[in-house]
N, C-alpha and C positions, 0 to 999 in steps of 0.2 A: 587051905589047899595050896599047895606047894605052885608054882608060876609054869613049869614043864608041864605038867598035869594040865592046868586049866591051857594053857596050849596047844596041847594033846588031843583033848579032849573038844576043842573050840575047828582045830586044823580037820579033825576026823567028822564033824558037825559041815564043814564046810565040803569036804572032801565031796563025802554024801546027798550034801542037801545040790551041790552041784552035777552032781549026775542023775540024780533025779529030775532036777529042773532041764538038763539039756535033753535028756530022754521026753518030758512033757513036751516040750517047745517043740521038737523034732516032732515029734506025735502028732500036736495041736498043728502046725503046718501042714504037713502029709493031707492030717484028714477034714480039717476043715480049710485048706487054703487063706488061713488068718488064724489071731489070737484073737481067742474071746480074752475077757475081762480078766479072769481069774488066771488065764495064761499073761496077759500084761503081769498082773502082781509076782508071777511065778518070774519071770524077768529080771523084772525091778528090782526083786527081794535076792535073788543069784547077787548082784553087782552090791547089793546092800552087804549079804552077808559076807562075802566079799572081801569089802569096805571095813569091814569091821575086824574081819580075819587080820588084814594087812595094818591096823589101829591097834590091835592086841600086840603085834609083835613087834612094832615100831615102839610104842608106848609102853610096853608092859602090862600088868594089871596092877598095879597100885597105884601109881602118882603118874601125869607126862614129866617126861625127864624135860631139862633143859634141852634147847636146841644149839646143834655142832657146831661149830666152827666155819662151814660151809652153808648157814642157815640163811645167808644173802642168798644163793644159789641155788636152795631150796624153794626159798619163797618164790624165786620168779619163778623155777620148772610151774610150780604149782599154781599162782597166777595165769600165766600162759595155758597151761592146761584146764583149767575151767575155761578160761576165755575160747579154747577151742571147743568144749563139749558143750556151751551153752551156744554159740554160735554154727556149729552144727544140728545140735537138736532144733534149733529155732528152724532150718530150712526143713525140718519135717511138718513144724505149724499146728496139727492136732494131733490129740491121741487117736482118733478116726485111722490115722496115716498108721500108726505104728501100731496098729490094731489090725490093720491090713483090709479094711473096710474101706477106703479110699484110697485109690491106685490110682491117680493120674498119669505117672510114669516113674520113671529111676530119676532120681537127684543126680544128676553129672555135672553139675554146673560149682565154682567155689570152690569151698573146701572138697568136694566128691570128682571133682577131677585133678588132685593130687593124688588121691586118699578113697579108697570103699568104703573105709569106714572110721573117718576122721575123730566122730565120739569116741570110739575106741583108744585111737592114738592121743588126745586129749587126758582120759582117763588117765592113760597109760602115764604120761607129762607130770600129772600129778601126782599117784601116787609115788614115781620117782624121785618127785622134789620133796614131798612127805621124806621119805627114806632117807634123802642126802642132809635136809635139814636138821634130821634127830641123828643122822649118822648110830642109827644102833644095828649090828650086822645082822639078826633077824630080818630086818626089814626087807633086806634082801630075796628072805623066801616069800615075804608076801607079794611083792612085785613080779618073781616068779608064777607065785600062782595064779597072777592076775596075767599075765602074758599067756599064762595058758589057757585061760578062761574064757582071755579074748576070739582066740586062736580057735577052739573050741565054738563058740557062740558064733562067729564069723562064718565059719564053713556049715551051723546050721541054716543061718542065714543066705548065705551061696546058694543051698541047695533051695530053698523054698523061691526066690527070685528070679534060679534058671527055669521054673516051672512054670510061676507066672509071666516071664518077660521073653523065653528063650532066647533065639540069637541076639538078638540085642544086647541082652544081659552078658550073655558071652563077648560081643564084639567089645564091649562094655569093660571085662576083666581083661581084656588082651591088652587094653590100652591104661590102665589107671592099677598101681597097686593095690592090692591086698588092704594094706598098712602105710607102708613109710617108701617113697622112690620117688623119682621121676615120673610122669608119663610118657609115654612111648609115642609117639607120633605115627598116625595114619586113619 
């Protein structure tokens, strides 16, 4: 099978299985105010295949290529960005939390008062460094689709948190970005 094709065919697999999963999650919020179990997996498994989407086209499907010329530069995005997603997830502590079965409040402390949602940006760091290290221009559209994905997941998230936490939550987004900025003072 030709490399376009199973591309093709992998991108149109993700396309899908990602608006299905954001359609659940959005569902699974709404109407139970939390994920159950199998919405956790339906999560997980978005950012997996994902992962995998943006591994296809960085790598190809036969062999990994050698890494570019800028594969110092890759390595550290990608260092640094683990280092950010496992140091954010750690401030969420259990699956309870990101089950949405224990709400003791918004995380705005650390990393959460740069950032809304610093795993994301983390994420993001890495698959960047992935991309710059194999330098293959595909990689490009994975990164894209992972900025969209984020972007996407993010304002599911916005929306289930201004339900649970209202003004707060809002006083919350006035002051701390989205993603990547300053915070605003007040």
């Amino acid at each position: 099978m030709s490399e376009v094709l199973i591309l093709t065919v992998f991108g149109l697999f993700f396309v899908g299985f990602t608006v299905f999963a954001l359609w659940y999650l959005r569902r699974e919020y709404y109407q139970r105010g939390k994920l159950s179990w199998f919405g956790l997996l339906v999560h997980v498994t978005m950012f997996i295949v994902n992962g995998m989407f943006v591994g296809v086209l960085v790598w190809g499907v036969d062999e990994i290529p050698p890494m570019g010329d800028l594969a110092w530069l890759g390595i550290s995005l990608m260092v640094v960005g683990l280092g950010i997603v496992v140091y954010a997830m750690d401030l969420f502590r259990e699956f309870s939390r990101w089950l949405g079965n224990d709400t003791p409040g918004l995380a705005t402390s650390g990393l959460y008062s740069f950032s809304r949602n610093p795993q994301f940006v983390g994420y993001g760091l890495l698959i960047l460094g992935v991309v710059i290290a194999w330098g293959r221009t595909l990689g490009w559209i994975g990164l894209l689709s992972y900025l969209g994905l984020a972007y996407l997941m993010a304002r599911v998230e916005e929306s289930h948190l201004t339900r649970v936490y209202g003004q707060s939550y809002r006083d919350y987004c006035s002051r701390v970005p989205r993603f990547v900025g300053l915070p605003k003072k007040g």
